[in-house]
N, C-alpha and C positions, 0 to 999 in steps of 0.2 A: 311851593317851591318850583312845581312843574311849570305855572305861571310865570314866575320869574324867568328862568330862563328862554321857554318861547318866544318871552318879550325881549331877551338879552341872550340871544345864539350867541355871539360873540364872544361871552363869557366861558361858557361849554366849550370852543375849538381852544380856547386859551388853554385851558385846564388839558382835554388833549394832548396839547402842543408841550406841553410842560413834561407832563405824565410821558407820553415817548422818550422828548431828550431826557429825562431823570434814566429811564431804562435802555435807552442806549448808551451811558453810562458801564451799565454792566457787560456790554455785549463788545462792544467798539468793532464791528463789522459794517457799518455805517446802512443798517440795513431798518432800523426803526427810526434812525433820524430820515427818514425819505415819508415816513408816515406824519411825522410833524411839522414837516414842511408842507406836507398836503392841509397839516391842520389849521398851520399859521396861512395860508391863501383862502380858504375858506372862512378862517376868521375875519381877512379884509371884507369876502364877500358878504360875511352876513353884514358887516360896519356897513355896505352900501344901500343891505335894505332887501338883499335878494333871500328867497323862499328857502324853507329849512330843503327841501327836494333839490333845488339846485344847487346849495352850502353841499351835499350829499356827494353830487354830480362832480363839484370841481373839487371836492378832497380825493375821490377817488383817480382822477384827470392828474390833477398836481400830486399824489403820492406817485403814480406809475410812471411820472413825465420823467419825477426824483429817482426813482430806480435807474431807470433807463440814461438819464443826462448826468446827473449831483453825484450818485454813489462810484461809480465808476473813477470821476475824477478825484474824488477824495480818498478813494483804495489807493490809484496812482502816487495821492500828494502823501499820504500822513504812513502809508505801509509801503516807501520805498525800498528798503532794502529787506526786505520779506526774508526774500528767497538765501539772502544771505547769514541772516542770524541761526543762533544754533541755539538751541534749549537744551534743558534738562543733563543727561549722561552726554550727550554730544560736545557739550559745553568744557567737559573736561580733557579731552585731547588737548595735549600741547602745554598743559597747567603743571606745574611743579609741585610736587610734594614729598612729603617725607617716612619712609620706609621705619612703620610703627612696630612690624615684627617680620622676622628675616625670611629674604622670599630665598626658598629651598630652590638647589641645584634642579633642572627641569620640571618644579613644582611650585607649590603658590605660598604667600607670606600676605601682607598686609602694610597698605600705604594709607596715611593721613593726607588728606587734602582739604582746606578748609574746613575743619572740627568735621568728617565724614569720613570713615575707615573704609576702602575697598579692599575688596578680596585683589590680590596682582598677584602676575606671572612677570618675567624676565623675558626681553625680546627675544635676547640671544640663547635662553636656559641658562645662563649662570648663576649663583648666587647670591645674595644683593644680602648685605647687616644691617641692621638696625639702624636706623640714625642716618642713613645714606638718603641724599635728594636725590629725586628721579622725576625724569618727565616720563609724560602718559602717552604713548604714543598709538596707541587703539583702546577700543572700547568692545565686547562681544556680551552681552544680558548684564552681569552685574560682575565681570570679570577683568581687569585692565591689564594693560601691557604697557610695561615701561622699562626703560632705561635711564643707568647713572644719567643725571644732568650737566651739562656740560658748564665751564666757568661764567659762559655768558646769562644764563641761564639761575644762575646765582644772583 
């Protein structure tokens, strides 16, 4: 099999080249497709006949070239609004839900938002019933802050 390939590099940067994009899959930091790009350029080179030393030379040339030129502009193209999305608890500011158990005068009660129960307080401290919509209007470890929702908001 060692034979085989010797005689068929080509075959070997394929596999490579494959084996990277399959695992940047996982990553989407566009940071192992720059290694498969090195693979698929030295794949050409082995096709032309050039030395397994040199197939070597210009994976490592054509990966760094990909970091430095490819990755960069593909962070710019595919992770545009980065900086603007929100994840996780952040995500819930400004969402409406519904007051599962009564938040106590200057104390805490419990809000449904999307089949998820948080611990809430009252912006103002007042008391909020049961069955009352409210938006979330801060977020502090796993504690929210909300107020009645208003009609629009309905």
């Amino acid at each position: 099999m060692i034979d085989y390939f010797s005689q068929n590099l080509w075959q070997l940067w394929a596999i490579v080249s494959i084996l990277c994009l399959i695992l940047e899959l996982s990553s989407g930091d566009f940071f192992i497709m720059c290694f498969s790009i090195g693979a698929f350029v030295s794949l050409i080179a082995a096709l032309c006949g050039t030395t397994f030393t040199a197939q070597v030379i210009i994976f490592a040339i054509a990966s760094a070239l990909s970091l430095w030129l490819v990755r960069p502009v593909a962070l710019r193209y595919f992770h545009k609004a980065k900086d603007e999305r929100v994840s996780n608890a952040e995500a819930l500011i400004g969402r409406v839900g519904r007051v599962s158990e009564d938040i106590d005068q200057n104390g805490y009660g419990r809000v449904a938002i999307d089949g998820d129960d948080w611990k809430a307080t009252s912006a103002d401290g007042q008391p909020i019933a049961k069955g009352t919509r409210v938006t979330v209007l801060a977020i502090d470890s796993i504690i929210i802050t909300v107020q009645p929702a208003s009609q629009e908001d309905n």
